[in-house]
Biopython code that builds the backbone (N, CA, C, O; Angstrom):
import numpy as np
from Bio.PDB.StructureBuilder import StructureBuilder

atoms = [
    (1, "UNK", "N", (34.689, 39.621, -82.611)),
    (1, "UNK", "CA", (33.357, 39.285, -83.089)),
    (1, "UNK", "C", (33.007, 37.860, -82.664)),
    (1, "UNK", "O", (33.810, 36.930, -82.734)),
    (2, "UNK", "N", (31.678, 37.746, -82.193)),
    (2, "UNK", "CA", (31.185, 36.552, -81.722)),
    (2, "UNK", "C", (31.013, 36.133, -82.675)),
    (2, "UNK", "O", (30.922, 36.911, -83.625)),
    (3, "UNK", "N", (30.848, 34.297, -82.957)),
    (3, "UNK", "CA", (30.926, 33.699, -84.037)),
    (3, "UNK", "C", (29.629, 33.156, -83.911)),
    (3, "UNK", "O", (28.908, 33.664, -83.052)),
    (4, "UNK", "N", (28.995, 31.838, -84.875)),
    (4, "UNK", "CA", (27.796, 30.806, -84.213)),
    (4, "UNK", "C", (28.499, 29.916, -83.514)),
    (4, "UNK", "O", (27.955, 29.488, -82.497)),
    (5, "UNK", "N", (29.947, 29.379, -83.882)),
    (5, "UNK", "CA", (30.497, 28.351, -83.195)),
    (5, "UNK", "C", (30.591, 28.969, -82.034)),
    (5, "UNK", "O", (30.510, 28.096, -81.169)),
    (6, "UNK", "N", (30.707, 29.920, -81.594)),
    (6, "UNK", "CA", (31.005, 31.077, -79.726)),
    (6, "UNK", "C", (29.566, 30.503, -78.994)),
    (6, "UNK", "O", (29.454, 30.193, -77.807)),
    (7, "UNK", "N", (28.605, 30.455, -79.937)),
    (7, "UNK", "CA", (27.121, 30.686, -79.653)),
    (7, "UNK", "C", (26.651, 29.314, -79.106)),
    (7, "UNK", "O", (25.892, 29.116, -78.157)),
    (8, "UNK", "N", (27.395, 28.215, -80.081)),
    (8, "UNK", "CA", (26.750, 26.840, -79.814)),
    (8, "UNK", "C", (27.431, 26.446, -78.661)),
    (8, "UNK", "O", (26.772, 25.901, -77.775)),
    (9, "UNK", "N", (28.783, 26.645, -78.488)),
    (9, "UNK", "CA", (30.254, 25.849, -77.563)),
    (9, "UNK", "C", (28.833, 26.805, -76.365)),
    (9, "UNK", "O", (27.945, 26.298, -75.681)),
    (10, "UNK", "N", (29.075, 27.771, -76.501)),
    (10, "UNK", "CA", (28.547, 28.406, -74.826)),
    (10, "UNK", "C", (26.988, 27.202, -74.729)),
    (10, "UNK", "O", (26.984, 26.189, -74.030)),
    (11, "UNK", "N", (26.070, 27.559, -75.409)),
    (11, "UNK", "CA", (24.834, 26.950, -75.509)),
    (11, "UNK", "C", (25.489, 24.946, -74.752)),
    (11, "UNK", "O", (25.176, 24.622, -73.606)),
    (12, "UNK", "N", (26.089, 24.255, -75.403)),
    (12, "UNK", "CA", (26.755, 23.105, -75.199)),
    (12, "UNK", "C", (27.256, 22.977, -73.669)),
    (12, "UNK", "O", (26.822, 22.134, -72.883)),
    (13, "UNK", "N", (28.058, 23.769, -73.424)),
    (13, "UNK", "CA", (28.891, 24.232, -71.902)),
    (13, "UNK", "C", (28.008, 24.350, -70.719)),
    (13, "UNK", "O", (27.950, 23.895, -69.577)),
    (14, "UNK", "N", (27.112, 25.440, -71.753)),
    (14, "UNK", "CA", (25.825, 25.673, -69.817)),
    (14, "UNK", "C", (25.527, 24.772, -69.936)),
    (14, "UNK", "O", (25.779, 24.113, -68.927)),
    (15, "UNK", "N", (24.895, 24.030, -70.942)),
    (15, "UNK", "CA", (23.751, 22.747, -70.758)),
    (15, "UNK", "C", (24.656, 21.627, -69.946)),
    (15, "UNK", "O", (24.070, 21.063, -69.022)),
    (16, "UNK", "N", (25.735, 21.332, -70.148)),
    (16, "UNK", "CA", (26.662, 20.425, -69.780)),
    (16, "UNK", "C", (27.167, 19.986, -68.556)),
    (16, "UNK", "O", (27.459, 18.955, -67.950)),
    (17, "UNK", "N", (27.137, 21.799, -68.390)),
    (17, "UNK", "CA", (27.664, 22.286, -66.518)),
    (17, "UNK", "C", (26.880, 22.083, -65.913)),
    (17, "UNK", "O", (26.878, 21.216, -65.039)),
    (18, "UNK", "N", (25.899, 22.882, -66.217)),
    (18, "UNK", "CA", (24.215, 23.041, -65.605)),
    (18, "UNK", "C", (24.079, 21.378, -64.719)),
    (18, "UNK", "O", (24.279, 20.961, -63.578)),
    (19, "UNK", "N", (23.527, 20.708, -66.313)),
    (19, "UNK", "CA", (23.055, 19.620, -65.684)),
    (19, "UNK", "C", (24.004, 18.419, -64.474)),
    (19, "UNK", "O", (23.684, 17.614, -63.599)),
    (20, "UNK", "N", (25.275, 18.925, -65.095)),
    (20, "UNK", "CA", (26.085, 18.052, -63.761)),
    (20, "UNK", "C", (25.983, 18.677, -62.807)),
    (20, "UNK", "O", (25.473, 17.942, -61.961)),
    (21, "UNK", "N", (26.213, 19.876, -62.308)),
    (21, "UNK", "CA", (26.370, 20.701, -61.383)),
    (21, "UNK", "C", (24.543, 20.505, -60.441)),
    (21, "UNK", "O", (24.325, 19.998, -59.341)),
    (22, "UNK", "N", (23.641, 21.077, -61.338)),
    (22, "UNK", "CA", (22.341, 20.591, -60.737)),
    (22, "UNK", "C", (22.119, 19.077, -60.485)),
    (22, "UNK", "O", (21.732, 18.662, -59.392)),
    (23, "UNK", "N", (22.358, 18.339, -61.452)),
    (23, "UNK", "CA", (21.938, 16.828, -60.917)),
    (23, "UNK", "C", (22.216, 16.414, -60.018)),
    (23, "UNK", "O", (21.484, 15.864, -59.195)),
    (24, "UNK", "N", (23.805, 16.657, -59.958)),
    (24, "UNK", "CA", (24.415, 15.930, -58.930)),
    (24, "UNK", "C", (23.855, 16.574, -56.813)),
    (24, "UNK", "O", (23.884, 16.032, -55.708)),
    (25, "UNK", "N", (23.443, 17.928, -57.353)),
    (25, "UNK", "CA", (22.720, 18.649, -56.169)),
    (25, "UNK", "C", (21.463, 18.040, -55.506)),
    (25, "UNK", "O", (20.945, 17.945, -54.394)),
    (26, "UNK", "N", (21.213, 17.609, -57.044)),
    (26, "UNK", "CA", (19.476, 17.271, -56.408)),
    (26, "UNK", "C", (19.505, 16.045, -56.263)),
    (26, "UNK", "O", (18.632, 15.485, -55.600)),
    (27, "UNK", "N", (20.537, 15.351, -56.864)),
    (27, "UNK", "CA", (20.384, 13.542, -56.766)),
    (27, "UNK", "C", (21.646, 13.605, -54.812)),
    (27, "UNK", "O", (21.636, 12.771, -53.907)),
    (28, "UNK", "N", (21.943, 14.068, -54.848)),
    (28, "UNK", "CA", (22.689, 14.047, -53.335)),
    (28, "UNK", "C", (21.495, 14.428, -52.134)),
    (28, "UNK", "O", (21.186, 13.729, -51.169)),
    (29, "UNK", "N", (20.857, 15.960, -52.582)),
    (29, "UNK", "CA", (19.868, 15.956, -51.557)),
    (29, "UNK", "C", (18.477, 15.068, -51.563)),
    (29, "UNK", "O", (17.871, 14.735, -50.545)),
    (30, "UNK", "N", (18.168, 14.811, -52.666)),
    (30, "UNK", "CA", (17.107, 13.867, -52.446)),
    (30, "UNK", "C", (17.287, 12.603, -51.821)),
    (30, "UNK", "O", (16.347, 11.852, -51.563)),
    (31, "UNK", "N", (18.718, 12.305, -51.525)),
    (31, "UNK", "CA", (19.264, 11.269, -51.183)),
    (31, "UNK", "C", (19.087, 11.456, -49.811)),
    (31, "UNK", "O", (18.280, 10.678, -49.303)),
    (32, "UNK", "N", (19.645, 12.318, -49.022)),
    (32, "UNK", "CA", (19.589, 12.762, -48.202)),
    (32, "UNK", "C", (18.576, 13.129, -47.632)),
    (32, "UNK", "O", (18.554, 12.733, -46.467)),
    (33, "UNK", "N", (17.151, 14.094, -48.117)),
    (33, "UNK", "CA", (15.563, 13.692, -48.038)),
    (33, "UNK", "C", (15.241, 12.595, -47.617)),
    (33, "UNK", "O", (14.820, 12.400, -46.477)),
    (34, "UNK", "N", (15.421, 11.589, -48.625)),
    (34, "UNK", "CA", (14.729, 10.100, -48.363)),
    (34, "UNK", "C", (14.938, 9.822, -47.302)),
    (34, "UNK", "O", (14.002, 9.741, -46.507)),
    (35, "UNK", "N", (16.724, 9.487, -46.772)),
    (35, "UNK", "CA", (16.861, 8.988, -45.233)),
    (35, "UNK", "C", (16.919, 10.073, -44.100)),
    (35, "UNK", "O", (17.722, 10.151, -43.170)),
    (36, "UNK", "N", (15.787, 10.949, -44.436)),
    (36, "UNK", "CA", (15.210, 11.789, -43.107)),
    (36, "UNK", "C", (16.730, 12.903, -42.912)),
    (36, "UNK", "O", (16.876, 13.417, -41.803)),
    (37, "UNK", "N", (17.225, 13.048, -43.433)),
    (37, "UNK", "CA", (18.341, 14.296, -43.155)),
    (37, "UNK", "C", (17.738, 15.425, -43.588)),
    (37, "UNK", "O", (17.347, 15.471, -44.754)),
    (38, "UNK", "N", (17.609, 16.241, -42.943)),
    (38, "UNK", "CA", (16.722, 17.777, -43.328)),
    (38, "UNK", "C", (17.676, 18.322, -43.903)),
    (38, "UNK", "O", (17.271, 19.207, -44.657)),
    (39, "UNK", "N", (19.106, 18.171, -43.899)),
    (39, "UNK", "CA", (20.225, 18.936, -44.012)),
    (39, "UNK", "C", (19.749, 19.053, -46.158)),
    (39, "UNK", "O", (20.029, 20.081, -46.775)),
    (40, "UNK", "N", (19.245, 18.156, -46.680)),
    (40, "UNK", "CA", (19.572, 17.760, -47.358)),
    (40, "UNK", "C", (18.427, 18.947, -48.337)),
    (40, "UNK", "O", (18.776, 19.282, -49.469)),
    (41, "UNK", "N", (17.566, 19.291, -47.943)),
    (41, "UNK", "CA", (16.940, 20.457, -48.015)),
    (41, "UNK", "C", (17.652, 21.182, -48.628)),
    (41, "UNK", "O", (17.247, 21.587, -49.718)),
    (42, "UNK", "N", (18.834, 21.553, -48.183)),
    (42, "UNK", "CA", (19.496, 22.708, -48.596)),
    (42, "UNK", "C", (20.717, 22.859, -50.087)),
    (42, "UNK", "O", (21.262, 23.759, -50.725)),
    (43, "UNK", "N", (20.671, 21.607, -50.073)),
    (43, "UNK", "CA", (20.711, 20.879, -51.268)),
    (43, "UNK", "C", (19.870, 20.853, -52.962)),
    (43, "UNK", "O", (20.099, 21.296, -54.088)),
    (44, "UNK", "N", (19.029, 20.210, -52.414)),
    (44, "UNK", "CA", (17.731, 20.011, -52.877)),
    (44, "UNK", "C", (17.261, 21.061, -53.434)),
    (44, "UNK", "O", (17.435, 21.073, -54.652)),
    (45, "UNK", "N", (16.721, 21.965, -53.000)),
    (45, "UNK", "CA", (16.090, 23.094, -53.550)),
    (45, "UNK", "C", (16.791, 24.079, -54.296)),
    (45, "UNK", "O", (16.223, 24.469, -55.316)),
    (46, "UNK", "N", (18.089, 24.656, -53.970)),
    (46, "UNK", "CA", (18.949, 25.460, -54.854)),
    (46, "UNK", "C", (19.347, 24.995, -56.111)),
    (46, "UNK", "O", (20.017, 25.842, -56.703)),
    (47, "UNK", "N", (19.142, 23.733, -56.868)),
    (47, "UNK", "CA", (19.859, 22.693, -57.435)),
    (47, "UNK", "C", (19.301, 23.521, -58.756)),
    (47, "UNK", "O", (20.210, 23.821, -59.530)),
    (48, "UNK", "N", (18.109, 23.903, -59.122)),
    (48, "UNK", "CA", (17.981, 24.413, -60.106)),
    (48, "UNK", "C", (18.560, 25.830, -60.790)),
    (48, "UNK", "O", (18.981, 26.315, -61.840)),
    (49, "UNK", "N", (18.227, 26.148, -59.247)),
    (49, "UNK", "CA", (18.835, 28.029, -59.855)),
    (49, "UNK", "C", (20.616, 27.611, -60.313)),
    (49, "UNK", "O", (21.235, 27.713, -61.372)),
    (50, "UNK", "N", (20.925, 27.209, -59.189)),
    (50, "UNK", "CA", (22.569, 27.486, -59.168)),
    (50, "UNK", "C", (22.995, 26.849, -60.621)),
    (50, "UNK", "O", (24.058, 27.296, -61.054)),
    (51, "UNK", "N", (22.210, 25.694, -61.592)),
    (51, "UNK", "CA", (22.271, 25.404, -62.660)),
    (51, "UNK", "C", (22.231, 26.411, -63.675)),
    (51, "UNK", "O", (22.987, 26.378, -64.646)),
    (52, "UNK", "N", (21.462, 27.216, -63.507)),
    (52, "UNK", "CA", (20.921, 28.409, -64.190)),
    (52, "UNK", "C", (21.569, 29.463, -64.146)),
    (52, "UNK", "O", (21.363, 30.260, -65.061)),
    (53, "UNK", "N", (22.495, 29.804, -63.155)),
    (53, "UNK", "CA", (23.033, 30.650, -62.749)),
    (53, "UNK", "C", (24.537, 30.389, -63.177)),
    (53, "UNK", "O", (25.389, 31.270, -63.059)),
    (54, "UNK", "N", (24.820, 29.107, -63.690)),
    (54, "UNK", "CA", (26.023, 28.682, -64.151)),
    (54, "UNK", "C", (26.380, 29.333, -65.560)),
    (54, "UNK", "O", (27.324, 30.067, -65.853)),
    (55, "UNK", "N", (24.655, 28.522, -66.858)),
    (55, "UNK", "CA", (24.714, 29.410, -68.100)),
    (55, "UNK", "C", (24.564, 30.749, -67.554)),
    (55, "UNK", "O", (24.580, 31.200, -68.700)),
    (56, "UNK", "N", (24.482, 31.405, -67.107)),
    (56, "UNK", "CA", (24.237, 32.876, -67.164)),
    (56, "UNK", "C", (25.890, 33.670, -66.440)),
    (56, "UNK", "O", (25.943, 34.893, -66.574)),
    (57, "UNK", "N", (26.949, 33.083, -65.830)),
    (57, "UNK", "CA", (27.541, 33.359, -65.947)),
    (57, "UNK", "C", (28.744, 33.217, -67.072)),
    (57, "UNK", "O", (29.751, 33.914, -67.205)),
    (58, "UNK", "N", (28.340, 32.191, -67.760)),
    (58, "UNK", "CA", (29.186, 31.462, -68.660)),
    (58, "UNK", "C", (28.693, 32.384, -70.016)),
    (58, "UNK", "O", (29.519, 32.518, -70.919)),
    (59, "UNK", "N", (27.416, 32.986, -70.150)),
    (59, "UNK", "CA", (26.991, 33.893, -71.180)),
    (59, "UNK", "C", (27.273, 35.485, -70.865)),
    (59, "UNK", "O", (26.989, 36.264, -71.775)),
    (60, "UNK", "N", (27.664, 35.877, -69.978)),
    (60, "UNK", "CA", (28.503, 37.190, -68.770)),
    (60, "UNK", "C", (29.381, 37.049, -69.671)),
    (60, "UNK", "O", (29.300, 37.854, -70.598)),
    (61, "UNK", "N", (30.472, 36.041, -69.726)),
    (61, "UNK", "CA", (31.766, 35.848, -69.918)),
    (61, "UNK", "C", (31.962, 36.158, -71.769)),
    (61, "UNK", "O", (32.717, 36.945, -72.341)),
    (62, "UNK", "N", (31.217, 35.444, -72.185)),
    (62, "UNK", "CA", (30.836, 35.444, -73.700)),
    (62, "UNK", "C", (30.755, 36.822, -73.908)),
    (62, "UNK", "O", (31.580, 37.330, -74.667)),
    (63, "UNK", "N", (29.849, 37.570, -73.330)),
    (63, "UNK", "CA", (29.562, 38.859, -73.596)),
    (63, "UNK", "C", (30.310, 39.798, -73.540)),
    (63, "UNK", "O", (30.096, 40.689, -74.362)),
    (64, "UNK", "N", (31.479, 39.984, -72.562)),
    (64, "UNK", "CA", (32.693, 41.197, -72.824)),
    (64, "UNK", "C", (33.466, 40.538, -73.620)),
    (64, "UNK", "O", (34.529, 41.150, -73.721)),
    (65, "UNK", "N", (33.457, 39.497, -74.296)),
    (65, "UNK", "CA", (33.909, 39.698, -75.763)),
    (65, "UNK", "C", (33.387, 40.506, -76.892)),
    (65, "UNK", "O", (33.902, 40.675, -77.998)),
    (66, "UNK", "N", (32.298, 40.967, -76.431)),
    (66, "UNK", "CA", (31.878, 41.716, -77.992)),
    (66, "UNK", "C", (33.232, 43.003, -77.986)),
    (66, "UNK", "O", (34.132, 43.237, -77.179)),
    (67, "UNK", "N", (32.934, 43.474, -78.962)),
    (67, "UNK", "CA", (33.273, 45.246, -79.494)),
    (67, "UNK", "C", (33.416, 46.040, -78.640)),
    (67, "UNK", "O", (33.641, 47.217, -78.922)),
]
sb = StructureBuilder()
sb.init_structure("model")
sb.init_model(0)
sb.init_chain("A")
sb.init_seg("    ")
for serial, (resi, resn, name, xyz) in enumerate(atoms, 1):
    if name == "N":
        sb.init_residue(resn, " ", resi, " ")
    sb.init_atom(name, np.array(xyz, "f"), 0.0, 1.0, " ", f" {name:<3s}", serial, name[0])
structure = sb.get_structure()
């Protein structure tokens, strides 16, 4: 049985992951933007999903714990 403490730790974790995992994406490619590297594009733009895509596997995981 999932608990609220299961509920908050996950809620805590994505937000945690997320934002390092995205920041550090978008603060590298924008870096990379600024001094004209196109490379950095590729960076840059995924930075949100793949954040998003972090809680949502991390709530996957939560979930074949139920019953």
């Amino acid at each position: 049985m999932i608990s609220r403490s299961d509920i908050l730790l996950l809620g805590l974790t994505a937000g945690v992951v997320g934002c390092l995992v995205g920041g550090m994406m978008f603060g590298i490619g924008l870096g990379l933007v600024v001094q004209r590297a196109h490379i950095g594009w590729l960076l840059l733009l995924p930075a949100a999903p793949v954040a998003g895509l972090l809680g949502y596997v991390l709530a996957r995981k939560l979930a074949r714990r139920l019953p």
